[in-house]
Backbone as a ProteinNet text record, in pm:
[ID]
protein_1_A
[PRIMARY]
XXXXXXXXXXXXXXXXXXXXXXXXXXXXXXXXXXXXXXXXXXXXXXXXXXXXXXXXXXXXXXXXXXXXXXXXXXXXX
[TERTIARY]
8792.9	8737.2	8593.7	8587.2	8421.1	8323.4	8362.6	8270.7	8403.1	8326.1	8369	8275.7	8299.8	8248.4	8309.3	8250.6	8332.2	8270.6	8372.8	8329.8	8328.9	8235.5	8215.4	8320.2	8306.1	8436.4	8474.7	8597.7	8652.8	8786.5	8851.3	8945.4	9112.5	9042	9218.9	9197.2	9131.6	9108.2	9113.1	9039.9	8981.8	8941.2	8945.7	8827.1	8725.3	8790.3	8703.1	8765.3	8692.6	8772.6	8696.5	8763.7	8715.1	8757.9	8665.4	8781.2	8699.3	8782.6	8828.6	8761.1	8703.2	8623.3	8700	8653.1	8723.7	8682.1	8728.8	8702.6	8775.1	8873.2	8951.3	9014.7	9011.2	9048.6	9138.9	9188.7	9233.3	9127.4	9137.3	9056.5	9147.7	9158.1	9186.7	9119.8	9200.6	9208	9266.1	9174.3	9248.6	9242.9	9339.8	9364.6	9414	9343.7	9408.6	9575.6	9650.8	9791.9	9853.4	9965.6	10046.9	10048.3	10115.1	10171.5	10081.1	9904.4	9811.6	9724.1	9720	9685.6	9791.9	9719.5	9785.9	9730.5	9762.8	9688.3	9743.9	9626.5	9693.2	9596.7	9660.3	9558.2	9632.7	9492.7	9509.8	9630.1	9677.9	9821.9	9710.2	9590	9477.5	9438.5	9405	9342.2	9240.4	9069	8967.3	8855.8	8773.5	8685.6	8603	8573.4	8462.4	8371.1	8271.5	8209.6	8193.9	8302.9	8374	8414.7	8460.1	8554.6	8448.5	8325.3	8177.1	8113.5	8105.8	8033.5	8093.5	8218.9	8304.2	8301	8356.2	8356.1	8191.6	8075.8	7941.1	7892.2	7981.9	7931.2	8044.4	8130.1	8232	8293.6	8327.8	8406.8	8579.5	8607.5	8771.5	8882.7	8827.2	8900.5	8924.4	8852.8	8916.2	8992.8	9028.6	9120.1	9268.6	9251.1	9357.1	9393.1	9345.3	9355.7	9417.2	9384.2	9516.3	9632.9	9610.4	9740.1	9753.9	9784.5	9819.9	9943.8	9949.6	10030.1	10062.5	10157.5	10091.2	10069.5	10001.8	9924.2	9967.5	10009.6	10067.6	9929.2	9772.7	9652.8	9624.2	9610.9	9582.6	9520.4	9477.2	9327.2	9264.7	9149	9042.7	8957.1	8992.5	8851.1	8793.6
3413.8	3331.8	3293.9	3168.8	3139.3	3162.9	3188.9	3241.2	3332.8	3458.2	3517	3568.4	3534.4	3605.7	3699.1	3798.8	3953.5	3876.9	3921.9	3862.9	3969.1	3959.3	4031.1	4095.9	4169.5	4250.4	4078.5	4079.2	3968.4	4020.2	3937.4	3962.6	3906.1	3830.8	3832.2	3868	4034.9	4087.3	4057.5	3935.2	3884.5	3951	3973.9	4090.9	3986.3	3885.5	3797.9	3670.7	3606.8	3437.7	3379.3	3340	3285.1	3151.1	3111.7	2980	2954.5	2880.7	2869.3	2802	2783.4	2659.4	2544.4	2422.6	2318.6	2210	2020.7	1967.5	1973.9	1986.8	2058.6	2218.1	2250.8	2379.7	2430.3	2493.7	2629.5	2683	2723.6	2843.5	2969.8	3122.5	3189.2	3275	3354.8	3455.5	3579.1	3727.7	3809.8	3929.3	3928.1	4022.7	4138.1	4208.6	4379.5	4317.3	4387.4	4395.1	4533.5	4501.1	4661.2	4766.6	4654.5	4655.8	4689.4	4699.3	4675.8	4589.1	4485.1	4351.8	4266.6	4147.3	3981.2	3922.5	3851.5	3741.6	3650.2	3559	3376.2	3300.5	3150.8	3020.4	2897.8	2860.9	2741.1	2606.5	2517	2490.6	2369	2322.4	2231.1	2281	2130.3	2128.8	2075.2	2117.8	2117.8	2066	1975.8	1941.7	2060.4	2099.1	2203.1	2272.8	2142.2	2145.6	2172	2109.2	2130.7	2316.8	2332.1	2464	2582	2510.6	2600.1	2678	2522.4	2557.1	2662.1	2668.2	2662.5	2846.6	2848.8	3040.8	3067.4	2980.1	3020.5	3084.5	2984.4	3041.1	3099.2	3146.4	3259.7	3146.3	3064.2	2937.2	2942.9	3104.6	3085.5	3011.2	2980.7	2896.3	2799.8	2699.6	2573.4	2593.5	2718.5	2673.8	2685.8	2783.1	2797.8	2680	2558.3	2466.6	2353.1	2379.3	2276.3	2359.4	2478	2601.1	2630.4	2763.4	2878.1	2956.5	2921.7	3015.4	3149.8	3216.6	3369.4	3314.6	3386.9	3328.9	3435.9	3414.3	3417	3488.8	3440.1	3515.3	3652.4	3741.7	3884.4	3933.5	4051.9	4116.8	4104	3970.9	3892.9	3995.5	4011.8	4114	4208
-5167.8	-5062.5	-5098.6	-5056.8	-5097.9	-4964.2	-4888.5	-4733.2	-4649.1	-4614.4	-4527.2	-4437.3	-4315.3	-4222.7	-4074.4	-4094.2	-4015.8	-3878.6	-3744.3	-3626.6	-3580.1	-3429.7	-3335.1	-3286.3	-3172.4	-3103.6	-3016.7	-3016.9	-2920.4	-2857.6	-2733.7	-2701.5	-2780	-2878.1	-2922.9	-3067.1	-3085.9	-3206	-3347.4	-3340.2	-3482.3	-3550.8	-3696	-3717.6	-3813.4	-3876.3	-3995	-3988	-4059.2	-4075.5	-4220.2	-4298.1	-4443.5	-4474	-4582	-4607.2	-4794	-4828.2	-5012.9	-5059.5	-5175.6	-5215	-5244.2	-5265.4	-5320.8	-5185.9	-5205.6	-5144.9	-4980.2	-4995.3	-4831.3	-4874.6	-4757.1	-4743.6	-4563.1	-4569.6	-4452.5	-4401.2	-4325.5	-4227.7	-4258.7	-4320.4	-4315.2	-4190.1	-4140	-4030.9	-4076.4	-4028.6	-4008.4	-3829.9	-3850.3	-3693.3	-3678.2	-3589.4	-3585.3	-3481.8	-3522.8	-3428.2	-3459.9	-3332.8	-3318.3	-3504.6	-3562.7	-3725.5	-3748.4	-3763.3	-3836.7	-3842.3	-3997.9	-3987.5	-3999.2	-3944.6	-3920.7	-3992.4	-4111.4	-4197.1	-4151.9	-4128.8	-4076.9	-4117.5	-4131.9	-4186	-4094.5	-4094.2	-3972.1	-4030.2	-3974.6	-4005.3	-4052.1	-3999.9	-4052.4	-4162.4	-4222.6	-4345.4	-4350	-4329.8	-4309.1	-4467.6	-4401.9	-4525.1	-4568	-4682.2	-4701.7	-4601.8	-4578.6	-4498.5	-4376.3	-4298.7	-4178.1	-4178.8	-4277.5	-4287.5	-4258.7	-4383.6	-4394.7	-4285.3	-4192.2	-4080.5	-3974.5	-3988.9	-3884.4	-3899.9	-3992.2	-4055	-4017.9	-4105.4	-4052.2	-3959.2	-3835.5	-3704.3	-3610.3	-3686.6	-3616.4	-3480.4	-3535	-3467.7	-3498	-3463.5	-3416.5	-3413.8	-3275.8	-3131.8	-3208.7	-3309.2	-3290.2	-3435.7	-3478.6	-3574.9	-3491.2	-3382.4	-3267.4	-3209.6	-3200.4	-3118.8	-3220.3	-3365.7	-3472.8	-3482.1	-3450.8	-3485.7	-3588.6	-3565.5	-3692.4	-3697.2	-3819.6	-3923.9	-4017.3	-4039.8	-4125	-4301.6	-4315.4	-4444.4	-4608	-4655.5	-4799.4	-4854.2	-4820.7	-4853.4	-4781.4	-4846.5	-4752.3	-4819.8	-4828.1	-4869.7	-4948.7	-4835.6	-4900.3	-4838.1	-4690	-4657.6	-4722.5
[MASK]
+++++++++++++++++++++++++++++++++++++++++++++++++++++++++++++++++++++++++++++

């Protein structure tokens, strides 16, 4: 991952969110659940930049709002 950033305590137990270098990218997610962890990536495909900011500032929600998927990437954290 080319940015990761660990998030706060929240209610739908995020623990981090990353995303890849290159000109577009995913939002990777990971989450505590029953199982353990949940690896997921947003079903969007985000400009760098866009992606940058977004992990930067522990901006979740709006990868929730293009929707997500379980993710083939897992321990990046």
């Amino acid at each position: 991952m080319k940015k990761i950033k660990t998030l706060a305590d929240n209610n739908r137990r995020m623990l981090a969110m990353g995303c890849k270098g290159g000109a577009k990218t995913r939002i990777y997610l990971v989450a505590e659940n029953s199982n353990g962890l949940g690896w997921y990536q947003s079903k969007r495909v985000f400009t760098q930049s866009t992606a940058t900011k977004y992990v930067s500032s522990g901006q979740y929600s709006v990868v929730f709002a293009g929707g997500i998927e379980k993710s083939g990437e897992t321990d990046w954290l």
